[in-house]
N, C-alpha and C positions, 0 to 999 in steps of 0.2 A: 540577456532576457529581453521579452520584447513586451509592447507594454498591449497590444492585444492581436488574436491569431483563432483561426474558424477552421475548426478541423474536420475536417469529410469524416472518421468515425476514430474507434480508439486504434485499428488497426496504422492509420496513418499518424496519427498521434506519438503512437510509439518507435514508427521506422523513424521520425523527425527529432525525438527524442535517443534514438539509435546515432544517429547522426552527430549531435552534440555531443554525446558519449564516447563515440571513436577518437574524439580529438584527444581524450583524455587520457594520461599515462594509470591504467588500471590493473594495479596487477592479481592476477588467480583471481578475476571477477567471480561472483554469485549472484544470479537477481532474486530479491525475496519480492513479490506481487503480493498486494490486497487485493483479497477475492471480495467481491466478482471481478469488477470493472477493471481493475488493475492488470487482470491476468492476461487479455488479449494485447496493453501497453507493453506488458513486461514481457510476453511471449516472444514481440519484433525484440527488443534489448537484447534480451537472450540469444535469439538467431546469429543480429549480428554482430553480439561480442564473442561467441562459441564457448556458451556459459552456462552454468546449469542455472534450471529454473525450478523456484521452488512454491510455494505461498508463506504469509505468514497470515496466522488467524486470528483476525479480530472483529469483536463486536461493536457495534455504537449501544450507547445507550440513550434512550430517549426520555426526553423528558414526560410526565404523567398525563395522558389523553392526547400528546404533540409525539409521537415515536418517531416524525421526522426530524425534531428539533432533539439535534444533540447535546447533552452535558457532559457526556464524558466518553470514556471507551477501557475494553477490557481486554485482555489477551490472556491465553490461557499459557500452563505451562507447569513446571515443578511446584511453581511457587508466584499464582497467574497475578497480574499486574491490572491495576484500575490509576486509570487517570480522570477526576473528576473538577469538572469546570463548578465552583463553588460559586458564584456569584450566578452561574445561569442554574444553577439546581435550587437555591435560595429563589430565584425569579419565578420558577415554574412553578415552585410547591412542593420539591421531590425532598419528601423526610427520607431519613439513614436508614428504617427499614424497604420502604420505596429500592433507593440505592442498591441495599444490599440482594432483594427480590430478584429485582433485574440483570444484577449481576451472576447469579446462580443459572437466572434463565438463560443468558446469553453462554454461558461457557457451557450449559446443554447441547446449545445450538451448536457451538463450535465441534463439540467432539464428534456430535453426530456428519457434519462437516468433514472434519481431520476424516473418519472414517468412509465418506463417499470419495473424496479427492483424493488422498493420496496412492499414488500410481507406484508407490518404493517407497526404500528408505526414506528419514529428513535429511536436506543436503548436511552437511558440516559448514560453517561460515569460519569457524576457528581457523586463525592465519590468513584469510582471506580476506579481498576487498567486496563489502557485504553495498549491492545495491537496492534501496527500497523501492518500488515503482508504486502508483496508483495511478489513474486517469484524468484525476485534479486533487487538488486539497480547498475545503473552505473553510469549518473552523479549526481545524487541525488536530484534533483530539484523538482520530482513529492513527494519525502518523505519531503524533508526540510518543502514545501508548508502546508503537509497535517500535520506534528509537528507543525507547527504555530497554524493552524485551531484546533487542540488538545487541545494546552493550551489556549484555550479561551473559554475550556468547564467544567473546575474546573475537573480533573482528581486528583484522590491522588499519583497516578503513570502511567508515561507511559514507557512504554518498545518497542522500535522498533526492529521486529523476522523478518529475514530474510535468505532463504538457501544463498542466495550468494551476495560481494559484496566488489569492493576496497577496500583498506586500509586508501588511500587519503581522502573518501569520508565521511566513517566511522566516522574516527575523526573529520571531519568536523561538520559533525552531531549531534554527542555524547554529545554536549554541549547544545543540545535540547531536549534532554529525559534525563530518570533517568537510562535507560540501554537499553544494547545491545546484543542479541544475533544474531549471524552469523554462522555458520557452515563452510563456505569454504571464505577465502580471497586470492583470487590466486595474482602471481604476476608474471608477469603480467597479468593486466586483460586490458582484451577481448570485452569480450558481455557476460551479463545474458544467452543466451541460449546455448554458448557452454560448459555449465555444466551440458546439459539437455539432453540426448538421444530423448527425445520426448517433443519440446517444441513447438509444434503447436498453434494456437492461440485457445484462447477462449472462447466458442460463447457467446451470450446475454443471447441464450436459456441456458445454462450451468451456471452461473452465477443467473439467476432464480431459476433453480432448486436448487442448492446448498443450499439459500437464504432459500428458502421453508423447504426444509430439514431441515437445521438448526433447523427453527421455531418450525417444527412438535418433533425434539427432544427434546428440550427445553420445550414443551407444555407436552410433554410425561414423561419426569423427574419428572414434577411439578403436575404431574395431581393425586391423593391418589388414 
């Protein structure tokens, strides 16, 4: 890990985080990407571990008048998953109907999501070495969420890759996967994107396309 690192955008983010990954013995890798930002990180992983790329979908939730400030995060699914930061939802004001509001809202969001992105089937992570990508972590609540949603899919390994991210947060973490690669853990940290020369957001159409891409490679690999 290095303790700080100024990335030209997610695209090189991710081939540097590729990098670090190859050294690893990873076997029947999978990258699962947080949309948005994650997916152009996870798109280079993908490339070149020659792994299928998929999303996993999650919301933040913000706290009441602040929807930048997270307290928690949701993910959808059989039986959808909320991880809430209690002492910052107590801080902001956010009562259990609050909670509850915002979490109906955000698995809206999501499905309407699942159904512009997905380009196929959802990969399988079962028996597989399941990789999480995002483009940083800061309070970690949208990574904690989607580790939980992981390990309820029989992975044999999960690894959470990410170019940037606390130290606090990290080891918070780390007790939910089987490993961790980071690249930069500045101290003090900031924000995800002041490690980024170019951290503009990331469109839907961007996100698609990557998606497709993946697919068409992956199809391309496999095809005699």
């Amino acid at each position: 890990m290095r303790s700080s690192w100024a990335f030209r955008d997610r695209t090189e983010a991710g081939q540097a985080l590729a990098e670090r990954l190859q050294e690893m013995s990873l076997t029947n890798p999978v990258v699962l990407a947080l949309p948005r930002g994650g997916v152009p990180v996870g798109y280079e992983v993908a490339r070149a571990l020659a792994a299928p790329l998929d999303v996993i979908l999650v919301r933040k939730i913000g706290a009441p008048g602040h929807e930048e400030f997270g307290i928690g995060a949701v993910v959808d699914g059989a039986a959808p998953q909320t991880v809430i930061d209690e002492a910052a939802a107590q801080m902001a004001g956010a009562t259990p109907d609050y909670i509850q509001r915002k979490v109906a809202e955000e698995l809206a969001l999501i499905e309407r999501r699942r159904t512009a992105y997905r380009t196929g089937p959802p990969v399988s992570v079962t028996g597989r070495t399941a990789i999480l990508v995002d483009d940083g972590i800061a309070t970690g609540n949208t990574a904690q969420v989607a580790l939980q949603a992981l390990a309820g899919t029989s992975p044999t390994r999960v690894v959470l890759a990410v170019p940037v991210a606390p130290r606090d947060t990290l080891t918070r973490l780390g007790a939910m996967c089987d490993d961790i690669v980071c690249l930069a853990v500045p101290d003090p940290f900031h924000a995800v994107g002041a490690h980024y020369r170019d951290f503009g957001q990331t469109s839907d159409a961007e996100v698609i396309r990557l998606l497709q891409l993946a697919r068409d490679d992956m199809a391309s690999a496999t095809r005699p």
